[in-house]
C-alpha positions in Angstrom: 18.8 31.5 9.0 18.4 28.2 10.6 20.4 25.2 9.7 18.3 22.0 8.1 17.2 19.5 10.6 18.2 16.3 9.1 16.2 14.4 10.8 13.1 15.9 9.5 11.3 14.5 6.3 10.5 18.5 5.4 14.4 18.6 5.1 14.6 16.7 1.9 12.2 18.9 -0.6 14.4 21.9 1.1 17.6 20.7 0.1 16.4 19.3 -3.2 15.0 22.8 -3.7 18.8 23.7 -3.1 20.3 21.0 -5.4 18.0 20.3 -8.4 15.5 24.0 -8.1 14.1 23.9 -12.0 14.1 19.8 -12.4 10.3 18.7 -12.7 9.6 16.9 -9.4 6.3 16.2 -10.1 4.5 15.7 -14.0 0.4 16.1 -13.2 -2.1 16.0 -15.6 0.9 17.3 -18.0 2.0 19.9 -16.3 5.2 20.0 -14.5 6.1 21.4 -11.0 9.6 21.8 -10.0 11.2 20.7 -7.0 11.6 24.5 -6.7 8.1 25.6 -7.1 7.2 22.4 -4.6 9.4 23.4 -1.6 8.2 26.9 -2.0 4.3 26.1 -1.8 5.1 23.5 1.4 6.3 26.6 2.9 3.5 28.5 2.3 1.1 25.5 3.2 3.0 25.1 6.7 2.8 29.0 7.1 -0.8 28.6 6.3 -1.4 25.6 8.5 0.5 27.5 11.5 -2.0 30.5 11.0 -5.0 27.8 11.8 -3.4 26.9 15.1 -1.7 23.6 13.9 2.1 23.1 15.7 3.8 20.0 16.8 2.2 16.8 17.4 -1.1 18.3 16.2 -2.9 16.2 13.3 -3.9 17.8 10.0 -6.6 15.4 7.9 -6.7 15.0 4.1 -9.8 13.7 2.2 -8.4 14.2 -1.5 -7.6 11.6 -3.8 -4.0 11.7 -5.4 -2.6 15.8 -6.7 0.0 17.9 -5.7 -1.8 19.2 -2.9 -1.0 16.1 -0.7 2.5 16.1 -1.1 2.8 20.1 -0.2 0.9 19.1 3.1 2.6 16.2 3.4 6.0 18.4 3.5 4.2 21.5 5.5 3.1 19.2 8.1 7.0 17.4 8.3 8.0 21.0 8.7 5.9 22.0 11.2 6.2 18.4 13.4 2.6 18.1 12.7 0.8 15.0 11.8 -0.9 14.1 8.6 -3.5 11.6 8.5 -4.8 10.3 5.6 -8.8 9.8 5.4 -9.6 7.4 2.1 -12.6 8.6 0.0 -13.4 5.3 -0.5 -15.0 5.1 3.0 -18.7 5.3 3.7 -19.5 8.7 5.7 -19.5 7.0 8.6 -16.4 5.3 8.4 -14.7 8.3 7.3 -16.7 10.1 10.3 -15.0 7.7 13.2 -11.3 8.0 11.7 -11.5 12.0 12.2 -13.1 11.3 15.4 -10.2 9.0 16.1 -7.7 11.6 14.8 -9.0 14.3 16.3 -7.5 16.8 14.0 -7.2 20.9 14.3 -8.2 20.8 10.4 -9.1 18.8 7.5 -7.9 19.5 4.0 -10.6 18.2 1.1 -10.5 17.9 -2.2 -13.8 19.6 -3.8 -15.6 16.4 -4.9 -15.3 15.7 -1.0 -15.9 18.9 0.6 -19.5 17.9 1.0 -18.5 15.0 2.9 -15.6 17.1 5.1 -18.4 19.4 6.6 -20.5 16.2 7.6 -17.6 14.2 9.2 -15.7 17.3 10.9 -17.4 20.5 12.4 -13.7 22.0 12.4 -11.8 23.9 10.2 -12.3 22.6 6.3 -10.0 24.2 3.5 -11.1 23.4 0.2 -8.0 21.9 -2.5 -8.9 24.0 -5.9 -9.2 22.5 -9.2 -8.8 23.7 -12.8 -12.2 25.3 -12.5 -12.2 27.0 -9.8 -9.6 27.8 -6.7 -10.7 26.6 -3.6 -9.7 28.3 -0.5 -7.1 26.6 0.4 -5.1 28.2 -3.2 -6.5 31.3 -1.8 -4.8 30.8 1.4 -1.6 29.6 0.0 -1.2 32.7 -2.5 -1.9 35.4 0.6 0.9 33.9 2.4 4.5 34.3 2.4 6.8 31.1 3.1 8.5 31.1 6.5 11.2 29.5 8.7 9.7 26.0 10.2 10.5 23.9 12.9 14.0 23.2 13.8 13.4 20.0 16.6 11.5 17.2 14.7 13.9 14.0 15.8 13.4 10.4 14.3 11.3 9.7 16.9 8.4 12.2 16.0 4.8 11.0 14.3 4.8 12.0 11.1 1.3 10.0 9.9 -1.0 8.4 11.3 -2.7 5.2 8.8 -5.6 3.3 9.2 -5.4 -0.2 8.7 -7.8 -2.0 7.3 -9.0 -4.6 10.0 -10.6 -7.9 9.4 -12.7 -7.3 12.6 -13.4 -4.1 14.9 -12.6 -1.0 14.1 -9.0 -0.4 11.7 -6.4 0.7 13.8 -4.2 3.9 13.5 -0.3 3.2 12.6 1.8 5.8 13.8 4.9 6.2 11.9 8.0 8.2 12.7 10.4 10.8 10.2 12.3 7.5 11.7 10.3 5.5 9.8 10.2 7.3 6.7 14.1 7.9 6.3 15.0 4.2 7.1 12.2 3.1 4.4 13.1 5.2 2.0 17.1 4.7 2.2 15.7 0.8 2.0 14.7 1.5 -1.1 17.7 3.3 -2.4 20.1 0.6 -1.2 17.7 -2.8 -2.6 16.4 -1.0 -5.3 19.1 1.0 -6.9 16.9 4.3 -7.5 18.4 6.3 -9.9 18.4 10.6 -10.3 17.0 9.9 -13.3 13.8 8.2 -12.3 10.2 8.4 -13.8 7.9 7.0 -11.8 4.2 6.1 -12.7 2.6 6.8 -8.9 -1.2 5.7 -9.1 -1.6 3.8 -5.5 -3.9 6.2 -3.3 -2.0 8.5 -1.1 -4.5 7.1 1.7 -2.2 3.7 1.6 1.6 3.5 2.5 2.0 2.4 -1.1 0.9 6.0 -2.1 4.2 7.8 -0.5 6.7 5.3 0.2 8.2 2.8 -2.6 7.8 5.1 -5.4 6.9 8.5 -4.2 9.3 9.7 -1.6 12.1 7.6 -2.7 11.9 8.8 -5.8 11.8 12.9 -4.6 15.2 12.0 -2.6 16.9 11.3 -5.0 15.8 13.8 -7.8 13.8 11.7 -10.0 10.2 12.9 -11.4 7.4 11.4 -9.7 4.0 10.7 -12.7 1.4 11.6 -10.2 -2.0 9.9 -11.2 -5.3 10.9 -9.3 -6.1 7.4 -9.3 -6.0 3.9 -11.2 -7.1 4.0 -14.2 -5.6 0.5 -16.1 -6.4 1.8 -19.5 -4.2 5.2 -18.9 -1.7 3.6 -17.1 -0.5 1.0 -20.1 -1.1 4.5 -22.4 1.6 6.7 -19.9 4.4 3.8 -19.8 5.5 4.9 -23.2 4.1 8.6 -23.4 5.8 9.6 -19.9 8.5 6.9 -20.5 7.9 5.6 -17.1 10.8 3.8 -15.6 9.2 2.4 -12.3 6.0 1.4 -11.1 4.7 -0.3 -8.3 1.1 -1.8 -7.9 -0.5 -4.5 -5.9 -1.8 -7.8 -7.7 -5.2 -6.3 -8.3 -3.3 -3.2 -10.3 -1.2 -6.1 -12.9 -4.5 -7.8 -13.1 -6.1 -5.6 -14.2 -4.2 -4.0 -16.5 -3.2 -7.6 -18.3 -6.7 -8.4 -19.2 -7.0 -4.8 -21.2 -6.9 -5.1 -25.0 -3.9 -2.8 -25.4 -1.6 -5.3 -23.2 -0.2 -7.3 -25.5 1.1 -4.5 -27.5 1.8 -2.1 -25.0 5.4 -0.9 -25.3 7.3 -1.2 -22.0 10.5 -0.5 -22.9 11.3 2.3 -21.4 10.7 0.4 -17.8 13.2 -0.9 -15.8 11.3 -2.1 -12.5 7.7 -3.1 -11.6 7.3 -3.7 -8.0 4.4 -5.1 -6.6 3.7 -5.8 -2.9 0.4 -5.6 -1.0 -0.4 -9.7 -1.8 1.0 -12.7 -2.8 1.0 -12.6 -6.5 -0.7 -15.7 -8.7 2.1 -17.2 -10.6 -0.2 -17.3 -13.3 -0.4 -13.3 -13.4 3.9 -13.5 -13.3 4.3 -15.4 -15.6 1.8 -13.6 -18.1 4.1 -10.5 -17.3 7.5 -12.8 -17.7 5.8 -13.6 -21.4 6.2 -10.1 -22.4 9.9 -9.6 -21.1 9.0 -8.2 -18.1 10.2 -9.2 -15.1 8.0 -8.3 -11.9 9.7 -7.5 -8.7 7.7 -9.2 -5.9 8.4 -7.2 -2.1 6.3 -7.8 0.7 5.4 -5.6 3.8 2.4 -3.9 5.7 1.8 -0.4 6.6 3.3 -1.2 10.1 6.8 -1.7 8.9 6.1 1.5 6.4 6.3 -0.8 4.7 9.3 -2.5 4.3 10.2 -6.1 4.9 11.0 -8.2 2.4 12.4 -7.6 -1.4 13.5 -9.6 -4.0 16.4 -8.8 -5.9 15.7 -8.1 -9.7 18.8 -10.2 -10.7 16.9 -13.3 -8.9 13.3 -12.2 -10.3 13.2 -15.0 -13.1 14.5 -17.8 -11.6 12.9 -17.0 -7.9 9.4 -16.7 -9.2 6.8 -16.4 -6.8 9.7 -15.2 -4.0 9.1 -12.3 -2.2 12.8 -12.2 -1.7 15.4 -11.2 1.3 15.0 -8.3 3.9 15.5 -5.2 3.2 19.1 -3.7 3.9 17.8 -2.0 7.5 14.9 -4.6 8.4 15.5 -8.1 10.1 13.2 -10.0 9.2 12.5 -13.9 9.9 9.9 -16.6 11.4 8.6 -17.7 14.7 6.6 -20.4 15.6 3.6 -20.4 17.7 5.5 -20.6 20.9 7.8 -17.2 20.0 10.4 -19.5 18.5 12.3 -18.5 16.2 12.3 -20.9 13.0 16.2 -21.8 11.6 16.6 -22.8 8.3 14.1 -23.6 5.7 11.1 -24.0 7.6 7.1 -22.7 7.7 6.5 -19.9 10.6 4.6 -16.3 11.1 6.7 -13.3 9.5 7.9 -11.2 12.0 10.4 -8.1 11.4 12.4 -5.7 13.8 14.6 -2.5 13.0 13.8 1.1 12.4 10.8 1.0 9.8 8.5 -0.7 12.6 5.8 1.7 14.0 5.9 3.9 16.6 2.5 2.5 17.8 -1.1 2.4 17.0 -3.0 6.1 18.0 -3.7 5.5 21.9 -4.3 1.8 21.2 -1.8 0.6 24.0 -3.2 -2.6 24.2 -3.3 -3.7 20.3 0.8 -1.8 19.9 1.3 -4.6 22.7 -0.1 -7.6 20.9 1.5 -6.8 17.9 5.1 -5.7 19.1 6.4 -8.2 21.3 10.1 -7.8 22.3 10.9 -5.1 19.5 9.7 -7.9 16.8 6.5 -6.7 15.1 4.3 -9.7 14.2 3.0 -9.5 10.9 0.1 -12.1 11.1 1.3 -13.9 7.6 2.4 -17.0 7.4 5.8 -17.8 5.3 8.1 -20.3 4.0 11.8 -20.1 3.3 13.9 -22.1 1.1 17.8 -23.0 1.6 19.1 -19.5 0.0 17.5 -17.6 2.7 14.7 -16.5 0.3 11.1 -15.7 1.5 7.8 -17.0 0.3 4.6 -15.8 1.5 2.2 -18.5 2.0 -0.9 -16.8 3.4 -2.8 -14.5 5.9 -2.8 -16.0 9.5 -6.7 -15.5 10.1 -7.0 -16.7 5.7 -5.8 -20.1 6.8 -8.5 -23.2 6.7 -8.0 -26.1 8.6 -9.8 -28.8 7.4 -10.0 -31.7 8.8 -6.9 -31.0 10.9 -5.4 -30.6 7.6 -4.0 -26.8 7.2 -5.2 -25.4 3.8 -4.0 -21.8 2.5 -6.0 -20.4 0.1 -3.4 -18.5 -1.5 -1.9 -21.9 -2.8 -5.3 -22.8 -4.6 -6.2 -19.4 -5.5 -2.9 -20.1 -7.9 -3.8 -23.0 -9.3 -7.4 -21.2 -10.2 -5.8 -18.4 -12.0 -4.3 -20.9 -14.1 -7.8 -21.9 -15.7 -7.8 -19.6 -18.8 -11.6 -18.7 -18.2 -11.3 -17.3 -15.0 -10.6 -13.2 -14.1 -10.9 -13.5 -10.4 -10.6 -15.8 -7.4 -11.0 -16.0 -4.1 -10.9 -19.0 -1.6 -12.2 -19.3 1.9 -12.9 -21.6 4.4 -16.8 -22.1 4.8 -18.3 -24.4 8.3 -19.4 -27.7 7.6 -20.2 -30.6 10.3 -18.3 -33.0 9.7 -14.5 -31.6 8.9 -14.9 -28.2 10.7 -14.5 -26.2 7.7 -14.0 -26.8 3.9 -12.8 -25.1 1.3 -15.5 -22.8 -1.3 -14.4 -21.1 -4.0 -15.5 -17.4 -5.7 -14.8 -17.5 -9.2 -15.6 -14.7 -11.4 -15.1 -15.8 -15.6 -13.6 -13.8 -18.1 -15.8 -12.0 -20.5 -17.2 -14.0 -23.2 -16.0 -17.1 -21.4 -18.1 -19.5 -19.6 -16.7 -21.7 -16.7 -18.6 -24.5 -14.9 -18.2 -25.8 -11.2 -17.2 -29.0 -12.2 -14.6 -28.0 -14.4 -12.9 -26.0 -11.9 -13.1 -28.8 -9.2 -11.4 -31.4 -12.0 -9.2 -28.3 -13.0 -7.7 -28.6 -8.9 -8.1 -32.3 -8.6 -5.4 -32.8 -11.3 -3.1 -30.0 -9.4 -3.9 -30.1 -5.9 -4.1 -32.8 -3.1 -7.4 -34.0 -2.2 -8.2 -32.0 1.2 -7.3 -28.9 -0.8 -9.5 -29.3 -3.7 -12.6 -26.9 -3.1 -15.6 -28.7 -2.3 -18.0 -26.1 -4.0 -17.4 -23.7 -6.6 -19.6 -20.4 -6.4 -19.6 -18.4 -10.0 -20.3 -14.7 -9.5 -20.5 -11.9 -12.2 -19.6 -8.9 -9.9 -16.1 -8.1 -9.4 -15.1 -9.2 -5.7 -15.4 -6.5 -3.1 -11.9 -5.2 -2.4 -10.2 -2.8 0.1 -8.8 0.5 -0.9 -5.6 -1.0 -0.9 -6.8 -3.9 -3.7 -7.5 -6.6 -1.5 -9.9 -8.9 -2.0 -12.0 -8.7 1.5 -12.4 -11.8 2.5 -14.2 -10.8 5.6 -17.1 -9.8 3.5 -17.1 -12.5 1.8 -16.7 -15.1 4.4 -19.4 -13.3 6.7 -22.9 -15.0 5.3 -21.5 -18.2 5.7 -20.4 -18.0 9.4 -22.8 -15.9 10.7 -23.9 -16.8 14.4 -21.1 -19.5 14.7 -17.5 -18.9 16.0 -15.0 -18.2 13.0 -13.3 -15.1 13.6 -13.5 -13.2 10.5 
């Protein structure tokens, strides 16, 4: 028998299998699997992956939305020195067509709903994920195969996934990150966050996203807590689970908190039982904090980017009330801090690009020399947002890079209007952009959507900033749609989309 390679990720379900065998690592759909039961069946995944031809380095894809499934391949392929990559659902078929194309992958691993789409986008290998009405092949594999002795040479350096960003132009970009990158992120979280053994965590963030394993998935598994696994986000069911599952810790992105604040239940909802709510992903509307610090609940505001797996900045929950709107200090293992344009870097309080350096940051992006060497510069990986620090060394995240208007000469970022929107009672969602105009270069257009059974009016919005906002800031039109805004997989608002009527054919990088 082989001694456990501690720097593999596939080491730590082993050893918990060791420590904590008959604790429920996982609670899905009400049933419970054991850390146990969990190491044994990423055995017998890696055992069946290894029978397809997959070894080290080779890529395995998964189209499946969130189960238990993921997380044995995830652990089968960390065994193996394999690759997973990730392939959102939410794609078009072509999309999801060119990231398997980009992966180039020995097999890809669907989830039923999906298979239809896996033999259209890969003329490979496709096993099938089963459900409760009927076992797909892959379950068939997995029960005619006996669990087996793994790789023994996987070093911190070693891909471990490979996930697509999503760009605001061209084609998204694969991140490469390391076992390296996973430890360091995940031992961030157990130093900032004070993870406890005793964790329940409410995971509902698509296992497509970094959000989906690292945060509150992974961290969670190392140190024996039980991870609530949700196939995907459902707002109603997730107030509903917080007391039924007594969830400890969740962690959303703005979109997630939005949405569940505006559902009847919220106001009654019993949250006791939490101690942390992380969300990241966005600057969140003080508005939408402050809804959540009505309630008692104090919502811890991180920031970071699947590059940096994702962790940069955190803020401490003992500073959450009184640091609203901070998306705190770096993370015990990440440096992080601003440069100016001309690769300074900013002292002090000041107004600069986020950069960050340390273990988390990517290997690179897949055999995309060129972009890995735009984007890492001197070991410090530039982020692209823009952000503010005060005189305790705390972090505010102003706004995307590319987001930013400048009107008039005048530097407008939307993020700081977008608040003051949310503060209007009627309105559910915003979004500000930076439209052409003549005379100033660009201005600033705003895309409200109103609450139900509440009526907003253009006017009213624009007096609404005038008496909160200086004058170049104020949007100079007001658009009031009744479609939610189109938004990534990760629960971004894209922008891109909605900036592209107004610039097409004129030179605004969008």
């Amino acid at each position: 028998m082989k001694a456990f390679n501690h720097q593999s990720i596939g080491f730590w379900i082993n050893r918990r299998a060791e420590l904590t065998p008959g604790k429920g690592a996982v609670d899905f759909e009400d049933s419970s699997i054991t850390y146990a039961e969990l190491n044994d069946r990423s055995d017998r995944a890696a055992s069946v992956l290894s029978q397809f031809g997959v070894a080290r380095g080779d890529r395995v894809a998964v189209l499946s939305d969130n189960r238990p499934e993921y997380l044995e391949v995830f652990f089968a392929c960390a065994k193996l020195g394999a690759i997973i990559a990730p392939v959102s659902w939410r794609l078009s078929e072509a999309e999801m067509a060119w990231q398997v194309s980009d992966a180039e992958p020995k097999i890809l691993i669907s989830a039923p709903q999906w298979s239809a789409e896996g033999e259209q986008i890969f003329d490979g290998r496709q096993l099938v994920l089963g459900d409760a009405e009927r076992r797909g092949t892959y379950d068939e594999a997995l029960a005619s195969s006996a669990p087996e002795e793994t790789d023994n040479e996987t070093s911190f350096d070693d891909a471990l996934m490979i996930l697509y960003t999503s760009g605001t132009t061209g084609r998204p970009k694969g991140a490469v990150l390391t076992h390296g990158n996973f430890f360091w992120a995940n031992l961030n979280m157990l130093v900032n966050a004070d993870i406890s053994h005793d964790e329940v965590s409410l995971m509902f963030l698509p296992m497509f996203h970094i959000g989906g394993w690292n945060v509150n998935t992974l961290a969670i598994l190392l140190k024996g807590g039980t991870v609530v696994l949700e196939r995907q986000f459902d707002p109603v069911r997730a107030i509903e689970l917080i007391p039924k599952k007594q969830i400890t810790l969740l962690m959303g992105v703005p979109a997630t908190y939005l949405f569940m604040s505006q559902q009847p239940g919220f106001e009654s909802a019993d949250f006791s039982s939490v101690r942390m709510i992380v969300v990241g992903g966005a600057p969140m509307p003080d508005a939408l904090l402050e809804k959540y610090g009505e309630r008692g609940i104090d919502i811890v505001q991180g920031y970071g980017l699947t590059e940096l797996a994702p962790n940069a900045l955190i803020l401490p929950m003992e500073d959450a009330a009184r640091k609203l709107g901070s998306a705190g200090k770096p993370y015990f293992f990440t440096d992080t801090r601003l440069m100016d344009d001309s690769g300074n870097s900013i002292e002090g309080t000041g107004t600069g690009e986020i950069v960050a350096a340390g273990p988390v940051v990517m290997k690179e992006y897949w055999r995309r020399p060129d972009a890995t060497s735009e984007t890492i510069v001197d070991g410090w990986l530039h982020t692209g947002d823009v952000g503010r620090v005060d005189d305790e060394g705390f972090f505010y995240v102003v706004d995307r890079k590319k987001d930013m208007i400048i009107s008039g000469g005048e530097n407008v970022y939307p993020a700081e209007v977008e608040n003051v929107i949310y503060e209007h009672p009627a309105v559910a969602e915003c979004a500000v952009i930076g439209i052409p105009d003549d005379r100033w270069g660009e201005t600033v257009h705003a895309i409200v959507v109103a609450k139900e059974g509440h009526q907003v009016s253009n006017d009213e919005l624009v007096r609404h900033c005038s008496e909160r906002l200086a004058g170049f800031k104020v949007p100079r039109s007001v658009e009031i749609v009744s479609e939610p805004l189109p938004r990534t997989p990760a629960g971004k608002v894209k922008k891109q989309d909605l900036r592209a009527p107004f610039w097409e054919g004129r030179e605004k990088k969008i």
